[in-house]
C-alpha positions in Angstrom: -11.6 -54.3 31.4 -7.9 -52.7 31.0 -7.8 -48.9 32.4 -6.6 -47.8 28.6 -10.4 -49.6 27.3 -11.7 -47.6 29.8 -10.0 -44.2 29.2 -11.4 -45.2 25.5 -14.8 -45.2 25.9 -15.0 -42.6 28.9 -13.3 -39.6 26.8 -15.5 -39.4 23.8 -18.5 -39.3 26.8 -17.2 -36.5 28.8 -16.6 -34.8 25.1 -20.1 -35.4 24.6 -21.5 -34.7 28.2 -19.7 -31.2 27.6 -21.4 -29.9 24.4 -24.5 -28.0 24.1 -27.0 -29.2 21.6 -29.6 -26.3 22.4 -29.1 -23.5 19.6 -31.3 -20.1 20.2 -33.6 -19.6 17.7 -33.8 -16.4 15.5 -34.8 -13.5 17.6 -34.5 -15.1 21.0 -31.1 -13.8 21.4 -33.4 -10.7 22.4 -35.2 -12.0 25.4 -33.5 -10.9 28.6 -33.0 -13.0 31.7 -33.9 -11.3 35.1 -34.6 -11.6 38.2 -38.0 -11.0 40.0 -37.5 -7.4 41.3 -36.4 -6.3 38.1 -40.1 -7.1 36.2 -42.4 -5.4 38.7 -43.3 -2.8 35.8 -43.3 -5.3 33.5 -47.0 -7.7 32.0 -46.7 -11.3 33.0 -47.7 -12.9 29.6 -46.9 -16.8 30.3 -44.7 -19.5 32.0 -42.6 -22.3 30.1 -41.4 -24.8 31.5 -38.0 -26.1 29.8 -35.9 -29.5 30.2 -33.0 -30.7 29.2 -30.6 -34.0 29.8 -28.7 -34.2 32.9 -26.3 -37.0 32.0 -24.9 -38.8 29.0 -25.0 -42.4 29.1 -23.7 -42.6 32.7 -22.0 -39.1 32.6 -23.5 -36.0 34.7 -23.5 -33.0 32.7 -21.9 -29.7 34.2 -25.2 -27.8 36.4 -23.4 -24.5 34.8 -24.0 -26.2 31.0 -27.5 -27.5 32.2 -28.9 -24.0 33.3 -27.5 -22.4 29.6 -29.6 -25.1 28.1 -32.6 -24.5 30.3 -32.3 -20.4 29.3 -31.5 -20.8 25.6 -34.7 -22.8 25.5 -37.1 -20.5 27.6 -35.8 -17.4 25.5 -36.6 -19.4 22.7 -40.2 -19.9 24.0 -40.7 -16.6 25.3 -39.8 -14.9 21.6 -42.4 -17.6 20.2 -45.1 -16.4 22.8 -44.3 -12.1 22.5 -42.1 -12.2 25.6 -39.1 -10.3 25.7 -37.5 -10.9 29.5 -38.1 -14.5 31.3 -37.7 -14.9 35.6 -36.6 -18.1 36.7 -39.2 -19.6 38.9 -37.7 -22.1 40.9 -34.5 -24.2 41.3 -33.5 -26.6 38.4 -34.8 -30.3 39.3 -34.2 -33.4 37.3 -33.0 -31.5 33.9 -36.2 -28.9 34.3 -36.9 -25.8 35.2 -39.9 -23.2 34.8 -39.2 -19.7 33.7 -42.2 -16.6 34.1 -42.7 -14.9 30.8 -43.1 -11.1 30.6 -42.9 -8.4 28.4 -41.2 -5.4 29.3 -40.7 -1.7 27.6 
């Protein structure tokens, strides 16, 4: 295959790897990311477990664009559950990560 049939299909896939599908839903824009010594006031009311995919075709995605994903979606299941701060709970792992669900005053 010539480099320039190459460059052809390869762009438009690093393009794609690139964008975020993940959109936040209404009022999850509210829900606060923090870390575990900042919710020690705060009720535990769940844990979600979110996952996204780490490549495109044969293209890895950015970790940096991966994590987004993986917070966009826990806020949005922590505003559909009455949470308004989520903790990461671990590392993300194959596209997935799970978030601890509280709600703060």
């Amino acid at each position: 295959m010539s480099s320039s049939r190459v460059l052809a299909l390869a762009i438009p896939l690093l393009v794609i790897a690139g964008c975020t599908w993940v959109k936040p839903e209404p009022g999850a824009e509210q829900v606060a990311i923090r870390g575990a010594e900042q919710v020690a006031s705060c009720e535990r009311i769940g844990r979600t477990t979110v996952s996204v995919r780490e490549r495109v075709a044969a293209v890895q995605r950015r970790p940096g664009r991966v994590e987004e994903e993986l917070a966009t979606l826990a806020r949005n299941s922590a505003h559909e559950i009455g949470g308004n701060v989520i903790v990461a709970d671990g590392p993300v792992s194959n596209g997935q990560r799970r978030y601890l669900v509280y709600r703060c005053e």
